[in-house]
C-alpha positions as CSV (number, residue, x, y, z in Angstrom):
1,X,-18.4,0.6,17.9
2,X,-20.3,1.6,15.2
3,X,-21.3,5.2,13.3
4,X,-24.3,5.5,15.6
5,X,-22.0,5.3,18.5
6,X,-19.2,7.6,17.3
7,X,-22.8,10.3,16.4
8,X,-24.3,10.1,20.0
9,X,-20.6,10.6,21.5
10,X,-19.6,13.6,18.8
11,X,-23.2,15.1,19.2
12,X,-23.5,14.7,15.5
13,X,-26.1,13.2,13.7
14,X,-25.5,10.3,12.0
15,X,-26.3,11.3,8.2
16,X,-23.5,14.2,9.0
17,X,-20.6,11.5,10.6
18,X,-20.9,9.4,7.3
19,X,-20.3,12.6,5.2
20,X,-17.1,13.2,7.9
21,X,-16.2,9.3,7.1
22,X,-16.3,9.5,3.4
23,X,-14.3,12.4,3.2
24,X,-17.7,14.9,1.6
25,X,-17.2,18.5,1.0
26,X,-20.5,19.8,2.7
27,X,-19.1,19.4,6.8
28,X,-18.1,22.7,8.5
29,X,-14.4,21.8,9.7
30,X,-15.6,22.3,13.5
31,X,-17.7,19.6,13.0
32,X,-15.3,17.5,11.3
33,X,-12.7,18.1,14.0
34,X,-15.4,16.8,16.4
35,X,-16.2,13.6,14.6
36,X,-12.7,12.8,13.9
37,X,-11.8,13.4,17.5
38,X,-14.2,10.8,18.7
39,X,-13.4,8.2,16.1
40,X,-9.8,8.7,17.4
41,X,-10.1,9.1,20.5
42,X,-12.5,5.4,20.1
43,X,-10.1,3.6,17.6
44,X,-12.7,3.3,15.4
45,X,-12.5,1.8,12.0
46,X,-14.8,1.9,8.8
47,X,-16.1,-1.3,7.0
48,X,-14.3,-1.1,4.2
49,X,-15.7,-3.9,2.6
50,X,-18.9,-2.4,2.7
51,X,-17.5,1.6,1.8
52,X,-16.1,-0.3,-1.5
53,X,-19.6,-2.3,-2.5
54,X,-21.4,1.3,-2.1
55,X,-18.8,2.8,-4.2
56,X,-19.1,0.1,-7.0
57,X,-22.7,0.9,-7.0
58,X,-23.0,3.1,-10.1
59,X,-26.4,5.6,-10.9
60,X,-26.6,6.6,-14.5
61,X,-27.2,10.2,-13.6
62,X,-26.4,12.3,-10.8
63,X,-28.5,15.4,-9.8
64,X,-26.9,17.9,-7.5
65,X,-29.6,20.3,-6.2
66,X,-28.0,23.7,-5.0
67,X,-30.2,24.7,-2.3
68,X,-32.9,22.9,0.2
69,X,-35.4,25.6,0.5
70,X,-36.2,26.4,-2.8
71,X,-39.3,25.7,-4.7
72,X,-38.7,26.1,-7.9
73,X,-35.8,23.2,-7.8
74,X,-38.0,21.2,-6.1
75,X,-41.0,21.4,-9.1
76,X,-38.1,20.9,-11.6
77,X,-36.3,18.2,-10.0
78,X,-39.7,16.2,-10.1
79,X,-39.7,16.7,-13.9
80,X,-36.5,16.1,-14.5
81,X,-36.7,12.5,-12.7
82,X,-39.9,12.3,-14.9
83,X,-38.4,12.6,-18.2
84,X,-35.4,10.7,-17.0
85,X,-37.0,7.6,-16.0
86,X,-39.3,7.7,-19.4
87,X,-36.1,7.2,-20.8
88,X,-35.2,4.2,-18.9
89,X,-32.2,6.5,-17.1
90,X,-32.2,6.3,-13.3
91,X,-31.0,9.0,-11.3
92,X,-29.9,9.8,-7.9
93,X,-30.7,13.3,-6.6
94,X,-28.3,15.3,-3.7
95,X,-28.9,17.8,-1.9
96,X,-26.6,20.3,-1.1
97,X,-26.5,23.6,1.5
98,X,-26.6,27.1,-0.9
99,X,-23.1,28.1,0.1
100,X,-21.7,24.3,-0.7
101,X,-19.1,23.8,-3.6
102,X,-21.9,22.0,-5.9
103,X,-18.3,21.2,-8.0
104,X,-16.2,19.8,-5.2
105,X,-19.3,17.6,-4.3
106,X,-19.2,16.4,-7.8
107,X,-15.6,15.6,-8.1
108,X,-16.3,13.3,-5.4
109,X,-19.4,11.6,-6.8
110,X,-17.2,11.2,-9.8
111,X,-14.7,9.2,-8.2
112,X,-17.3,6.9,-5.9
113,X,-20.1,6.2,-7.7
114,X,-19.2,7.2,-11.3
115,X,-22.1,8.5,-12.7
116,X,-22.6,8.5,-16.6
117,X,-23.7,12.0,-16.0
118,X,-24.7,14.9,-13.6
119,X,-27.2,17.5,-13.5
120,X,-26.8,20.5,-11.7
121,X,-29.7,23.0,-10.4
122,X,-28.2,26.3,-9.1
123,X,-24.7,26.8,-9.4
124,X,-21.7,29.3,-8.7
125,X,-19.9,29.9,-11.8
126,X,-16.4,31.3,-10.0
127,X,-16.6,27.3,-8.1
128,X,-17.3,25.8,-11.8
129,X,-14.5,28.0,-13.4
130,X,-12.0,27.0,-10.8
131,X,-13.0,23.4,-10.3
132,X,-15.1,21.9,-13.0
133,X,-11.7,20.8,-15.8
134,X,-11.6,17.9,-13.3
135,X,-14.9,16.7,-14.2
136,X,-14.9,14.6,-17.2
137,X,-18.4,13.0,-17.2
138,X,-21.3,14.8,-20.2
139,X,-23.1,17.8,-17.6
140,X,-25.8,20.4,-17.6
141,X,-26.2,23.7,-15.2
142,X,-30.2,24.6,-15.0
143,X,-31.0,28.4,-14.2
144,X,-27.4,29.5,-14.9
145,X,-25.5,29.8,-17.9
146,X,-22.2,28.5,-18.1
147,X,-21.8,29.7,-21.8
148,X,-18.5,31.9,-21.1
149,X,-16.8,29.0,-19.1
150,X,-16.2,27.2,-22.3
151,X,-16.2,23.6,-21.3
152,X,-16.6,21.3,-24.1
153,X,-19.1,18.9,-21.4
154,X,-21.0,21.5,-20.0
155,X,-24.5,22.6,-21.2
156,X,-26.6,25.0,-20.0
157,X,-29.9,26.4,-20.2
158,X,-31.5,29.2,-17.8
159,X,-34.0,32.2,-17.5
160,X,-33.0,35.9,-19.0
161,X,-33.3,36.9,-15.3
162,X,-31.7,40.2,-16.5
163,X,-34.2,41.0,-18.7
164,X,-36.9,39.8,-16.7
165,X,-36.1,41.7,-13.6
166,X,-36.3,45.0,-16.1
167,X,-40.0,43.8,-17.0
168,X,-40.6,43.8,-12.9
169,X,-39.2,47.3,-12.7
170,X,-41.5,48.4,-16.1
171,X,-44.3,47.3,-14.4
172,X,-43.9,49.0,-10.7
173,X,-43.0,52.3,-12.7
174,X,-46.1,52.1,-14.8
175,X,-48.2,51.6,-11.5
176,X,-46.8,54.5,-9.9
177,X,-44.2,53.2,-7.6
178,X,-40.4,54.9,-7.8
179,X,-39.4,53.4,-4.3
180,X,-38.3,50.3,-5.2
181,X,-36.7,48.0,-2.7
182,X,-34.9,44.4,-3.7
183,X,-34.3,41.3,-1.5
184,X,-32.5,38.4,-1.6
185,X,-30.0,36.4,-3.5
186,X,-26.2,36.6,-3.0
187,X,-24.5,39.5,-5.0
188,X,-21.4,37.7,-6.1
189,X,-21.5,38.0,-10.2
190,X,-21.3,34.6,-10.7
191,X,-24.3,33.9,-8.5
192,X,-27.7,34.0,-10.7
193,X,-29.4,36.7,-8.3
194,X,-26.6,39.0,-9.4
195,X,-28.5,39.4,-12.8
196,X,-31.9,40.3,-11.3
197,X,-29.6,42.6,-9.0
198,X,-28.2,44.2,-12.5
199,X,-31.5,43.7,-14.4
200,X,-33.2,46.0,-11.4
201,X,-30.7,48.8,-11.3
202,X,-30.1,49.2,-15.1
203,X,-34.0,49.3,-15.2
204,X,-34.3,52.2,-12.3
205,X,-31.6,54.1,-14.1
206,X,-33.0,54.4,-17.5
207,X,-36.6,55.5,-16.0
208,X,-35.0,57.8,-13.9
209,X,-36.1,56.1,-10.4
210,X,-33.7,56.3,-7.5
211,X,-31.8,53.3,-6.6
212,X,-28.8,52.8,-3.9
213,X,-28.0,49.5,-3.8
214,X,-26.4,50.2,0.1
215,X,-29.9,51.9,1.0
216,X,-32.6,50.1,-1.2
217,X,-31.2,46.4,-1.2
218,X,-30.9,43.5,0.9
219,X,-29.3,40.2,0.7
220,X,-30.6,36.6,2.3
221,X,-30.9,33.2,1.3
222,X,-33.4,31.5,-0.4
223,X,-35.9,30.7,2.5
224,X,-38.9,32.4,4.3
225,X,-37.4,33.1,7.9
226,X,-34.5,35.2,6.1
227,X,-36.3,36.9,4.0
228,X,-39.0,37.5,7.0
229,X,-36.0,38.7,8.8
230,X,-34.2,40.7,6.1
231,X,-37.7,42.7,5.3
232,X,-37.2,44.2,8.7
233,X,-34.2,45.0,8.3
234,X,-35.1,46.8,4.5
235,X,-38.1,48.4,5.5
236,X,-36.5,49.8,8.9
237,X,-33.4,51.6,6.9
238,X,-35.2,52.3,3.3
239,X,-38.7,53.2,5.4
240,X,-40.0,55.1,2.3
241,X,-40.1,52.0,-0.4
242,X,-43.4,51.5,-1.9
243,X,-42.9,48.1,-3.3
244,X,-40.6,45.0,-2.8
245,X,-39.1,42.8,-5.4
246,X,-37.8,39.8,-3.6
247,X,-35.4,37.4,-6.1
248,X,-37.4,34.5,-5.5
249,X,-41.2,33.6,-4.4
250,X,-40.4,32.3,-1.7
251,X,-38.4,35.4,0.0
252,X,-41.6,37.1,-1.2
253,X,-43.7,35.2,1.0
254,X,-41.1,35.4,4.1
255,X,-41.3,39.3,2.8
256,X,-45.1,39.2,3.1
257,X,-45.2,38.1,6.6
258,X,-42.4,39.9,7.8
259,X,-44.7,42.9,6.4
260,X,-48.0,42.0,8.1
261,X,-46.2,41.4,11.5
262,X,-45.2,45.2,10.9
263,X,-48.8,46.5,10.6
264,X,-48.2,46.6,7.0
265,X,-51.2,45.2,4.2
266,X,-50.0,44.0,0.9
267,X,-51.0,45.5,-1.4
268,X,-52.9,48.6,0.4
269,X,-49.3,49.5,1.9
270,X,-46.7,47.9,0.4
271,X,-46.7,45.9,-3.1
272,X,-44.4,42.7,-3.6
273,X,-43.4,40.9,-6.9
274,X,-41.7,37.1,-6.2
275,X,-39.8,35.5,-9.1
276,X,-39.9,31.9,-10.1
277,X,-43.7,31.3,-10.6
278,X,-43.5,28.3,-8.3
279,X,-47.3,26.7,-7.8
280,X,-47.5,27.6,-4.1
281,X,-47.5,31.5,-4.6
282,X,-50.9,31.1,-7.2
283,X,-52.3,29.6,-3.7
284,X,-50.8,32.5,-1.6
285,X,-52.9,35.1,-0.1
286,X,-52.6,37.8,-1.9
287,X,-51.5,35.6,-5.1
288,X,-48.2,36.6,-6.1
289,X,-47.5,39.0,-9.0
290,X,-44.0,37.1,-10.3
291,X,-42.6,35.6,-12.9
292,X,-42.3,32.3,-13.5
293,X,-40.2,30.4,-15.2
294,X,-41.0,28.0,-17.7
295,X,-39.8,24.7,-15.8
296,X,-40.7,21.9,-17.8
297,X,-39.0,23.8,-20.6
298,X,-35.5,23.7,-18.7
299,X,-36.4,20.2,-17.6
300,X,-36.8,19.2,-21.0
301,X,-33.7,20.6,-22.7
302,X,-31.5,19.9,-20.0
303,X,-32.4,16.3,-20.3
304,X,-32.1,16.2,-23.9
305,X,-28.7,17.8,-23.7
306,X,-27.5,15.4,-21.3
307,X,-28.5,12.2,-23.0
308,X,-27.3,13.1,-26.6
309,X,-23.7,14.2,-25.0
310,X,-23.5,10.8,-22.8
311,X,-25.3,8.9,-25.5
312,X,-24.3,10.6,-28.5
313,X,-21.0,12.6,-27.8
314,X,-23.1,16.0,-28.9
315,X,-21.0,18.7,-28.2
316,X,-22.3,21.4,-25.3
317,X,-25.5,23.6,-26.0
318,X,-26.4,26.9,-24.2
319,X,-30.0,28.3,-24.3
320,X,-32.3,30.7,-22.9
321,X,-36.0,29.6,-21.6
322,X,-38.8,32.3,-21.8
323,X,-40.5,34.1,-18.7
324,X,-44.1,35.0,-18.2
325,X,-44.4,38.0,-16.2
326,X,-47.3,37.6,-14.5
327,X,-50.0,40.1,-12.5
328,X,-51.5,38.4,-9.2
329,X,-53.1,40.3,-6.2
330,X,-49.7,41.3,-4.7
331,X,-49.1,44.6,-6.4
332,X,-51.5,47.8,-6.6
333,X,-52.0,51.1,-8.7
334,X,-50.4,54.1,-6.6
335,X,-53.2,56.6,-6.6
């Protein structure tokens, strides 16, 4: 009996019955009950020798990627392994579901493979405020900012995402549009989209431009068929909205094609503005008016962080990246 056995009898695959096997975070409980069943049910027992040779395998750094669909990590992860590896530093990278505890997950790498250090991309701050005081290795959160938590081995560096999202609202306004309609992100406050969320409405209010979050917003995650979905779902309640801003390119591209399956031309009908700047929108038809975030910038300081507090004992740094809003094809002048 063997792990591809106990998959083809749970109906599992066999990436998800070694998660269930080594105890990871990231398994729905029905499909752990289902696993375990089998494996009970069988008799069957792990190789312990080999689970202990694969935990005394050690990577220097850990990166935990919050999110499989998104663009942007994938652009900065590439960096990051970049500037890692000129520095003679391997690194291991993991992938993890949006709605996974990123923290949990790296309790447990701490505990099997012991790395000298982790690297997060995305992040929840309510999972690293309850969770992260068991984490002892040097760490950095990327496009968050963990500055309020306090931990003495936490850096972090992200976007002003509040500040930029006003600059997407400035810009709509001066082009004549005061129906404004946001999509994507989860609105938690810890969550990062809750910032472009708060940068948007404090931006309507000052200029005077109507916005009801219940009526004008709509949540997804980060990936095209949600947003495709969730810009029917906008556009058929909030009818009247001149222009989308979607939290992320690549909702704006779901949002585009949601928009042309509706009869609808960006930008004769309906303008959109992405956020992230990721090298697929520039390509996009119509390019995408966004902003982008300077990546190899929060590659680079994230890096350095980590390796002067593993190498050097530095204490934790917190910084802020600039933003470049920039004007594609996807927006238009309101006669």
């Amino acid at each position: 009996m063997t792990i591809k056995d106990i998959a083809k009898l749970s109906g599992c695959g066999v990436a998800t019955v070694s998660r269930v096997l080594n105890d990871h975070p990231d398994v729905s409980d029905e499909t752990r009950r289902k696993v375990l069943a089998v494996v009970e049910e069988q008799g069957f027992q792990p190789n312990n020798n080999a689970k202990h040779l694969k935990q005394q395998s050690s990577t220097s750094i850990a990166i935990i990627v919050k999110g499989i669909m998104n663009m942007l990590f994938a652009d900065l992860v590439e960096k990051v392994q970049a500037l890692l590896r000129d520095a003679g530093q391997d690194a291991a990278v993991y992938y993890l579901d949006e709605d996974a505890n990123e923290v949990a997950y790296a309790c447990q790498l701490c505990r099997e493979r012991r790395p000298m250090g982790i690297l997060f991309l995305g992040g929840d701050l309510e999972l690293f405020e309850a969770g992260f005081a068991s984490v002892a290795v040097p760490c950095v959160l990327l496009t968050n900012t963990a500055q309020e938590l306090g931990f003495p081995n936490l850096s972090s560096f992200t976007t002003d995402d509040h500040l930029a999202a006003q600059q997407v609202v400035e810009l709509l306004a001066a082009k004549g549009h005061t129906h404004i309609g946001l999509l994507g992100g989860n609105w938690s406050c810890s969550q990062i989209s809750y910032s472009r969320l708060s940068g948007c409405r404090d931006a309507c209010q000052r200029l005077g431009l109507p916005f009801d979050v219940d009526r004008q917003c709509e949540p997804c995650r980060y990936s095209m068929p949600e947003a495709y979905a969730a810009t029917k779902v906008l556009l058929e309640r909030c009818p009247d909205l001149t222009a989308i801003f979607a939290v992320s390119d690549v909702m704006a591209m779901g949002a585009i094609r949601a928009l042309a399956d509706l009869g609808r031309q960006v930008p004769g009908d309906i303008s959109v503005v992405g956020y992230d700047g990721i090298t697929a929108g520039q390509y996009f038809l119509p390019r995408l008016t966004t902003v982008r975030q300077d990546i190899q910038q929060l590659a680079e300081r994230g890096v350095d962080a980590l390796l002067r507090s593993i190498l050097r004992r530095s204490p934790s740094v917190h910084g802020l990246v600039p933003f470049h809003l920039v004007e594609g094809e996807s927006v238009a002048q309101l006669r």
